[in-house]
Every structure is written in structure tokens, then in C-alpha cells.
N, C-alpha and C positions, 0 to 999 in steps of 0.2 A: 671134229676140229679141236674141241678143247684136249680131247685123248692126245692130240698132236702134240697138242703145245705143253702136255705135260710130259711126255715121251721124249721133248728136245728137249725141258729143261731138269729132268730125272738125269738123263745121257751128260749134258753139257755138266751139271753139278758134280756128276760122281768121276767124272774124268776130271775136271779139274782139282778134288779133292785127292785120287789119286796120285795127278803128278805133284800135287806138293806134299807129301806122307814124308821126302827127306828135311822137308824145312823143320817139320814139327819132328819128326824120331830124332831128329837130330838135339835137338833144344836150342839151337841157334836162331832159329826164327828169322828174320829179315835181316839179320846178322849174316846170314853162310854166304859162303861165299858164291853159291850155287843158284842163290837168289836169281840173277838176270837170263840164267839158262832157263830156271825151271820156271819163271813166268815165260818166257819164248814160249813154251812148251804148250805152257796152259792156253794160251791163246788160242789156240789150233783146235781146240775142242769142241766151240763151235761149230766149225768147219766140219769135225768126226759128225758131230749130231748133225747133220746137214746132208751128210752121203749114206747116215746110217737108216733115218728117214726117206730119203728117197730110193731106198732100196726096199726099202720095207712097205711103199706105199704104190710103186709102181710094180706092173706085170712084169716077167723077164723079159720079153720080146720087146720093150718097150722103153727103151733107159737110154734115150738119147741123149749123150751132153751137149747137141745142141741145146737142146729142148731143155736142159736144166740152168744151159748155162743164162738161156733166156728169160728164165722163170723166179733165176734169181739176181739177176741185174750187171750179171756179167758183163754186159757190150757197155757202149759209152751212151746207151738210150736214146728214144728216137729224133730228137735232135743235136748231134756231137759237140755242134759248135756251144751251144749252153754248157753242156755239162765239162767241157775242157775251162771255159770263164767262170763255173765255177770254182772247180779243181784251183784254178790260179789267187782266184778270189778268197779261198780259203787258207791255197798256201801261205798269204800273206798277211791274212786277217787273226787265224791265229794265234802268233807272235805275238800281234799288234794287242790282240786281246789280255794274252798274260802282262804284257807290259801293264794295258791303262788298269787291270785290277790288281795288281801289284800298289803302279802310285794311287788308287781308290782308298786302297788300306791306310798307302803313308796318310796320306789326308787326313783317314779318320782317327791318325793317331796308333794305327797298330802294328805299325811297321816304322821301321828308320831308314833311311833312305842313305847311300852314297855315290852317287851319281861320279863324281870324278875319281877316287882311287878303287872305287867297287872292294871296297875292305872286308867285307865278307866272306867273298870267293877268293880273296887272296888269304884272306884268314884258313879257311879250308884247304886252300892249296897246300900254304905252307903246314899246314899239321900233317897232312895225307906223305910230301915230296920231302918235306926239310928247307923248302928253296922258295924266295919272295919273288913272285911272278910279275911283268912288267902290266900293269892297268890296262893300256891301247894293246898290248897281242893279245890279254884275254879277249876284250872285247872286239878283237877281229876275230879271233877264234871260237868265239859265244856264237856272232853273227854269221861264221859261214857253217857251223854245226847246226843252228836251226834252220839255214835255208837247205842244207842237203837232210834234214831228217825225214820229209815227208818221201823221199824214196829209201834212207834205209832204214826205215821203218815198216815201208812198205811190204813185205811179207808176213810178219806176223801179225801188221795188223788186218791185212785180209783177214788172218784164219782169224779172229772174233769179227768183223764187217760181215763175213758171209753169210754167218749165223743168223746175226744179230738185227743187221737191215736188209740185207739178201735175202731171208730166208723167213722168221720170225717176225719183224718188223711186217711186212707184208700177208703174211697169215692173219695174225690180228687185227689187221685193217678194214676187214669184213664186219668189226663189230664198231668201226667208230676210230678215225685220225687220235683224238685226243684218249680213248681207252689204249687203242692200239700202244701210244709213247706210253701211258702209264706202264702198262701190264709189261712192255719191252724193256723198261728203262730199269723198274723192281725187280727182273728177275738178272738184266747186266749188272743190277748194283748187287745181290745175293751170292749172283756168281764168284764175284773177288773175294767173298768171305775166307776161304783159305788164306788168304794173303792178307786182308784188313783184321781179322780178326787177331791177326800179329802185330796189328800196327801200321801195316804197309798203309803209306799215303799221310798216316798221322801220329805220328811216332810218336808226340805227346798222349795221344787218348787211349792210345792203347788198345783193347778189345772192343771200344767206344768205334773205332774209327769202321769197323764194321757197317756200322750206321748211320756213319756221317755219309760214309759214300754212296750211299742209295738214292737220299735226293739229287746227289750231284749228276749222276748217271740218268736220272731222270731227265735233268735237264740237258746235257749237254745230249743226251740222248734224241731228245725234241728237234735239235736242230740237226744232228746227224738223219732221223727221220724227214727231216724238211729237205735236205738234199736228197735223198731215196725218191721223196715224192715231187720234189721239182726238176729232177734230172731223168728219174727210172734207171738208173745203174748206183751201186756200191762203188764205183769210183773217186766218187767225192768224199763220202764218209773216210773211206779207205786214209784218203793224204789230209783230210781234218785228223782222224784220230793219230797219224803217225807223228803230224806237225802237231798236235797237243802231246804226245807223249814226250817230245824233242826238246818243246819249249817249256815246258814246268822250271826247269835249271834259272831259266832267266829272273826266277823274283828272287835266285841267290845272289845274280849277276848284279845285283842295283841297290842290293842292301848295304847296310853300315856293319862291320866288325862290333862283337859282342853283345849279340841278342840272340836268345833261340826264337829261332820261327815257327809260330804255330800257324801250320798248314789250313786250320779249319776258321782260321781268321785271315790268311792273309794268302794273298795270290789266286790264281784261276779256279781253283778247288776249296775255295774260301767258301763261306755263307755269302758273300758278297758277287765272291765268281757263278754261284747257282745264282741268283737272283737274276743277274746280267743275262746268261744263256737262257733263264726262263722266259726271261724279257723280249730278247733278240729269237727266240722260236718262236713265240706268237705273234709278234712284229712280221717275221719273214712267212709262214701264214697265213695273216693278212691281206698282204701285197700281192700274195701270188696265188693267192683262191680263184679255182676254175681252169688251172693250170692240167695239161696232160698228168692223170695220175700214174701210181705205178701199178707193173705187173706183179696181180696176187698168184701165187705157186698154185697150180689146179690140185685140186684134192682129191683121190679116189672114194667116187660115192662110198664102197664098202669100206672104206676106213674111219668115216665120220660117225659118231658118234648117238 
């Protein structure tokens, strides 16, 4: 078992170090322009450690994609109707989430709020365009890009969900719900080191942000495993993680003109937004202990360890 779980995350580490080798040869770092391709990319790595395992653990005669796809949370689980209310519950919950720790921060003073010209995002526009953009089209344009993000998000973010709570998430659960999140959550937050160790997520901290992201992955990771284990399919994680990738944008959308925002204080990936998702995963938990669990991936005796 542990052989396993070191063989996904040897595989998933060195591919994803691989695909970003032009961020870093390059010296541009989170700067190139090649940046949103080559995370696409990295994402999928998961996914590679996922088929590369399963080939390596099952006999030839023997490699059913049913049977994988069952194993790893492919269907919508065995009651659909839950896991479509969740899916829904999510699409809209996490918006809602970047919003209220956005204004959590204003509150506590570490953010500026502009709620009616949204001067921030217009601030940024206009440096990117040359052109001062009108308030109400951003913000119908803010609000139907987060509602359509959880499907076009949806492909890449499969290839990290398959891995991660298809796959991973469920191996580890043999030792314990709350070891399982830890041990998944640390090696999701490791994984990005390519990318945070440039910064990526925390432009202020620099090779710091490496670090910052690890708890955060933890947690929001808690609650992506609490949909794996309240639903039994990757489908909910799936449109959580595409509608958090989508909606990060929004705690630009609500700020005041001339401040830098620091990422590790302020919005969903704040100290404030782990806290929240810590919160809201042992809450949900809670409430739903005793619940159908999920399917662990069978392991071939002679592969364990």
C-alpha cells in the first residue's frame, strides 16, 4: 500500500516537474506567457499516475475500464440524485464562498472594498487594454464567467480529481478519513511546487508561497474528500475544483483601486479561507457520519508491501 502511494506521488511529482522545465529554463517564471498551457498540462499528471498504476498493479487479462472506472468514482455513485444536489450545491456555494472571505478580510481591515465602481478590476483592465471598462458589464461578465467555469474547467480539472480523490484519496482511507485528507492534501499541496515555488498563487511571498499552499490544499482538500465520501464519484470534487479555479478572479472584482493584494491574507486562499474550509470539512463530517462510504481501489495482494 504505502509502495503505492509512493510510486503515484514519485510519478505525479516528476511529471509535473517535467512539464514546467520551460517556466524555469526560461527565467520568466509565472511571467511566460506559456504559463495557463503548461499548468493545463500539469494537471493531467495525476491522471498519467493513475493509468500508470493500474497497469502495473493489475494482470493483462484483467484491465477492465469498467472495473477502473468503478474503482475510481467515475459513475455519479450509488445514489445520482445526491450527488447531481451536490454538484449544484457546490456550483453555487463556491462563488458564494470567495465572495463572503473576500468581505471577512474587508472587515478585518486587510482589504478595501469597492463594491460599486469595482476600481480594481477596472484599474487592471485599463493597464492590460488602454480602455476604462463600464462597472455593470464587468460585473455581468464576472457573473456569467463564474457560472459557466465549472464545465470549462471541467477537463483539466478531472485530470488532478482522478488522481487525487479517485484514486489516492481512497487508497489512503484504509488507514483513517482524517490521516487519509492529511497525507492527500500534503502531497496535492507539494505537487504545485513547480509552480508556487515561483510564486504562482502568491506573488508577494515568492518561494514562501510554496508553503502557504500546503495547508490550504489540506483543507480545501477535506472538503473535496467529504464529496468522494458523501457521494462515491469525483464528480463533485470535479465542478468544486473547476468553480474554485474560475472564481479566485472575484476578490479582484470587489476591490478598491490602488492596493496590492496579498493573496495569503485576503480571499478564499487566505489564512482566513483555510480556516473557513477547515471548518466547513469537519462540520460537513459531522452531519453526514454513517453515510454510504466510498469505493477503496482493490489492491493486488502481491503489490502490497
Amino acid at each position: 500500500m504505502r509502495r503505492l502511494v509512493l510510486i503515484f506521488a514519485v510519478i505525479t511529482f516528476a511529471a509535473a516537474w517535467l512539464v514546467c522545465v520551460p517556466l524555469w529554463s526560461s527565467g520568466q517564471g509565472i511571467a511566460s506567457p506559456q504559463l495557463g498551457l503548461i499548468a493545463s498540462v500539469m494537471m493531467f499528471t495525476p491522471s498519467l499516475a493513475v493509468l500508470v498504476i493500474w497497469f502495473l498493479t493489475r494482470p493483462r487479462g484483467d484491465r477492465s475500464p469498467r472495473e477502473l472506472a468503478a474503482q475510481t468514482g467515475l459513475g455519479l455513485g450509488p445514489q445520482r440524485r445526491r450527488t447531481i444536489l451536490v454538484i449544484i450545491g457546490l456550483w453555487v456555494g463556491i462563488p458564494v464562498f470567495v465572495v463572503i472571505t473576500t468581505l471577512i478580510c474587508a472587515a478585518l481591515g486587510l482589504y478595501r472594498l469597492d463594491l460599486v465602481n469595482l476600481s480594481l478590476l477596472a484599474q487592471q483592465h485599463q493597464q492590460l487594454t488602454g480602455q476604462t471598462p463600464n462597472p455593470q458589464m464587468m460585473m455581468l461578465v464576472s457573473i456569467g464567467a463564474v457560472a459557466l467555469t465549472p464545465i470549462l474547467n471541467a477537463i483539466p480539472s478531472f485530470g488532478e480529481e482522478w488522481g487525487w480523490r479517485g484514486w489516492l484519496y481512497p487508497t489512503l482511507r484504509r488507514f483513517g478519513v482524517w490521516p487519509a485528507i492529511l497525507v492527500s492534501g500534503l502531497i496535492w499541496g507539494v505537487w504545485h511546487a513547480p509552480l508556487t515555488l515561483l510564486g504562482y498563487n502568491y506573488a508577494l511571498l515568492g518561494p514562501w508561497s510554496a508553503l502557504m499552499f500546503v495547508p490550504f490544499c489540506i483543507a480545501f482538500g477535506a472538503v473535496l474528500a467529504w464529496t468522494r465520501e458523501f457521494t462515491g464519484s469525483i464528480w463533485p470534487a470535479i465542478a468544486a475544483h473547476g468553480g474554485f479555479n474560475g472564481s479566485t478572479g472575484l476578490v479582484l472584482l470587489l476591490g478598491a483601486a490602488g492596493q496590492e493584494v496579498n493573496f495569503a491574507l485576503v480571499g478564499p486562499i487566505s489564512v482566513v479561507g483555510i480556516l473557513l474550509f477547515a471548518g466547513i470539512a469537519a462540520l460537513l463530517f459531522k452531519i453526514t457520519s454513517g453515510r454510504t462510504p466510498v469505493t477503496e481501489p482493490a489492491i493486488p495482494g502481491s503489490f502490497v508491501p
